[in-house]
C-alpha positions as CSV (number, residue, x, y, z in Angstrom):
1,X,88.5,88.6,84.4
2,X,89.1,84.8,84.1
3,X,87.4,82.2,85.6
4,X,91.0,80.3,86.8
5,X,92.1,83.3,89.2
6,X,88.6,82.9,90.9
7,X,89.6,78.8,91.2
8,X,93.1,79.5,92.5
9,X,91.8,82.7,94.7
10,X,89.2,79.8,96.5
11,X,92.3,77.3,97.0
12,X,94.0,80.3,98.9
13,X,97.4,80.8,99.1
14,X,97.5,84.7,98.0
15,X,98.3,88.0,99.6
16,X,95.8,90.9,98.2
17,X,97.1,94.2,99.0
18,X,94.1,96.3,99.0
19,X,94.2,100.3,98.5
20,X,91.8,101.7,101.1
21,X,88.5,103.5,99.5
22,X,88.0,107.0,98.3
23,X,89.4,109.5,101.1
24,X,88.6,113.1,101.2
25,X,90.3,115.7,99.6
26,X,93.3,117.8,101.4
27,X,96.1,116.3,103.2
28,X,97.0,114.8,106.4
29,X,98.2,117.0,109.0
30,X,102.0,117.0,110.0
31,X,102.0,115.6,113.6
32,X,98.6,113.8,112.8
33,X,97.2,111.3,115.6
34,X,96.1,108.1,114.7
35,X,93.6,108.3,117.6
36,X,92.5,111.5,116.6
37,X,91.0,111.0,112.9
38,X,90.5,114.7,112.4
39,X,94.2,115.3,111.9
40,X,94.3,113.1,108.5
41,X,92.2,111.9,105.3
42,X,89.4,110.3,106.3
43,X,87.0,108.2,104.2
44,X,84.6,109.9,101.5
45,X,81.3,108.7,101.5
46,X,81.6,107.0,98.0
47,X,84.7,105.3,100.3
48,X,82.5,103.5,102.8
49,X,80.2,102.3,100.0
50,X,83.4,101.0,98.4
51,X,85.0,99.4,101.1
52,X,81.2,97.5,102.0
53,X,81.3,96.5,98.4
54,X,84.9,95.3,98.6
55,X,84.1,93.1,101.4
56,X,80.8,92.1,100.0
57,X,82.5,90.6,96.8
58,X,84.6,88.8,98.5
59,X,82.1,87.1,100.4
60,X,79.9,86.5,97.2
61,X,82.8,85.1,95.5
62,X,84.0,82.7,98.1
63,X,87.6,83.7,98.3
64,X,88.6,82.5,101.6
65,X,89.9,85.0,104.0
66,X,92.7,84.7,106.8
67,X,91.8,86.5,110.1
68,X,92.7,89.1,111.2
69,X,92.9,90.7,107.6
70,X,96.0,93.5,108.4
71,X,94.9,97.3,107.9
72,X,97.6,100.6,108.8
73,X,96.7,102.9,111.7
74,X,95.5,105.6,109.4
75,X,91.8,106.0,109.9
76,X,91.1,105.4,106.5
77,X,92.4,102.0,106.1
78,X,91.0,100.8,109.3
79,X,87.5,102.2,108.8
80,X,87.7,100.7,104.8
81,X,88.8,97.8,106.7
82,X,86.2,97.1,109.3
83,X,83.8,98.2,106.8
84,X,84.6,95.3,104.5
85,X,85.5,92.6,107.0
86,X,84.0,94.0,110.2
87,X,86.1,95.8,113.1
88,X,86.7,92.3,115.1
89,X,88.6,90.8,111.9
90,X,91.1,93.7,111.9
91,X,94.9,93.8,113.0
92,X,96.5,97.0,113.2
93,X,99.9,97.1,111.9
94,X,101.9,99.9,111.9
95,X,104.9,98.6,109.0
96,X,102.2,100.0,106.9
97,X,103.0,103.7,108.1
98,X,106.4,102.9,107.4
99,X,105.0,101.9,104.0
100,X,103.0,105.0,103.7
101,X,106.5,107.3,103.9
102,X,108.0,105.3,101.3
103,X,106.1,108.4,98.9
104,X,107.7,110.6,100.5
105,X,111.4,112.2,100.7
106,X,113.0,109.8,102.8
107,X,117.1,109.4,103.2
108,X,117.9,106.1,100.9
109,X,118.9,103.9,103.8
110,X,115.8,104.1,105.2
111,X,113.8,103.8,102.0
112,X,116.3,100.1,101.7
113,X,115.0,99.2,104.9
114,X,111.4,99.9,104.7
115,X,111.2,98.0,101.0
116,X,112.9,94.9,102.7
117,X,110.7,94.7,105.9
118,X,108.3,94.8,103.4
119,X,109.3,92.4,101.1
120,X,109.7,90.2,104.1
121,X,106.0,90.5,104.5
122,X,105.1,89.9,101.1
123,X,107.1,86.0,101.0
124,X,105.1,84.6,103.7
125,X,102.8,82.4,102.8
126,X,99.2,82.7,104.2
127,X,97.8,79.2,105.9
128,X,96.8,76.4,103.5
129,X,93.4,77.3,102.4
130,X,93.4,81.0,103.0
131,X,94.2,84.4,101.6
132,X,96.1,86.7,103.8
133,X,94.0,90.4,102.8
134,X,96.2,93.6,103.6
135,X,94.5,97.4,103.6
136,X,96.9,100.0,103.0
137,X,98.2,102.9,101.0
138,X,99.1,103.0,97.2
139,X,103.3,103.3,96.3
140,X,104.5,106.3,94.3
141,X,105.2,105.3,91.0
142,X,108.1,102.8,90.5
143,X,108.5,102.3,93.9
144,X,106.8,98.7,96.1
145,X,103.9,97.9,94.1
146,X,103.3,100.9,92.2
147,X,100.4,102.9,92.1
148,X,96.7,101.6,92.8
149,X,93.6,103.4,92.5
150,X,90.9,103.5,95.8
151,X,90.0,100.0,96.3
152,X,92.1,98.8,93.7
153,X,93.7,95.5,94.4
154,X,96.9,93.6,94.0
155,X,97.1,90.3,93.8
156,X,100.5,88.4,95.4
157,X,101.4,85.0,95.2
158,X,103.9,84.5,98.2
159,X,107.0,82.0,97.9
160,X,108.3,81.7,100.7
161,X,110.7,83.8,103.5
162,X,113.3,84.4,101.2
163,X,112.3,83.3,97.7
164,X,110.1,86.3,96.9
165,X,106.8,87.1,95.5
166,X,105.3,87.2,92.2
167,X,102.5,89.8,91.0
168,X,99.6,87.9,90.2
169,X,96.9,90.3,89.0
170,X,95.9,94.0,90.0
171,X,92.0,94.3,90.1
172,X,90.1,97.6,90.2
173,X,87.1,97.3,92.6
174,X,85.0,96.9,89.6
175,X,87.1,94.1,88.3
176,X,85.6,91.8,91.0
177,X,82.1,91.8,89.8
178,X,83.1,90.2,86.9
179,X,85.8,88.4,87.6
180,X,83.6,84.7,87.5
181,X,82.4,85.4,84.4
């Protein structure tokens, strides 16, 4: 990693759409409750470590954070979430369940819809001096912002309601311990 993405990440101004950590193996359940965390993935263990790691990086590094960083009611991203950032600094938002359906077989109009809601998102510009942090799902392939692996990161740079976003970088959680050197 280079030095000058650690210089502009500390002048804030990005968006970093985080993949939550490792979940468990199986699938969520058809009607699951997100209340009821048995009825979906939840975190692995190597997850939580992840997601205390993610958080501690960011810290080390001095990117500055916007709070509340915004996580999606799954159990997963709000536990990877208040893991990294600590459950007061969270903001449930549930466009990111919209989000997570974009993977699967949804009628076009709606798939149009979801993608500009979240493009919407995406153009706003985080307050001067901060980074906006978002912990969500991965994209199927060709679809949002593509695939990221657990804990994996992609890095926005907003421009505006309107004018669109450009794709920065996409770190791997390992990518951030070496991205000052």
């Amino acid at each position: 990693m280079n030095s000058c993405l650690l210089h502009c990440l500390r002048k804030g101004g990005f968006i970093l759409y985080a993949r939550h950590g490792e979940a468990t193996v199986g699938r969520d359940l058809p009607y699951l409750n997100f209340q009821y965390c048995l009825t979906q993935r939840n975190l692995s263990e190597k997850g939580r470590r992840q997601a205390i790691y993610y958080g501690e990086n960011l810290r080390y590094l001095q990117i500055p954070i916007k709070y509340p960083v915004s996580a999606s009611p799954f159990c997963r991203t709000r536990e990877t979430a208040h893991l990294a950032f600590g459950s007061c600094n969270v903001e449930v938002n549930p466009l990111w369940v919209e989000v997570y359906r974009l993977s699967g077989n949804l009628p076009s109009g709606d798939k149009i819809r979801i993608l500009n809601n979240l493009h919407s998102l995406l153009e706003r510009i985080p307050e001067e001096g901060r980074n906006q942090v978002i912990v969500a799902h991965s994209f199927a392939e060709g679809i949002g912002l593509g695939q990221i692996p657990n804990m994996g990161t992609v890095i926005l740079r907003p421009k505006g309601q309107g004018n669109g976003y450009e794709v920065v970088s996409q770190l791997s959680l390992e990518d951030w311990s070496t991205i000052d050197s």
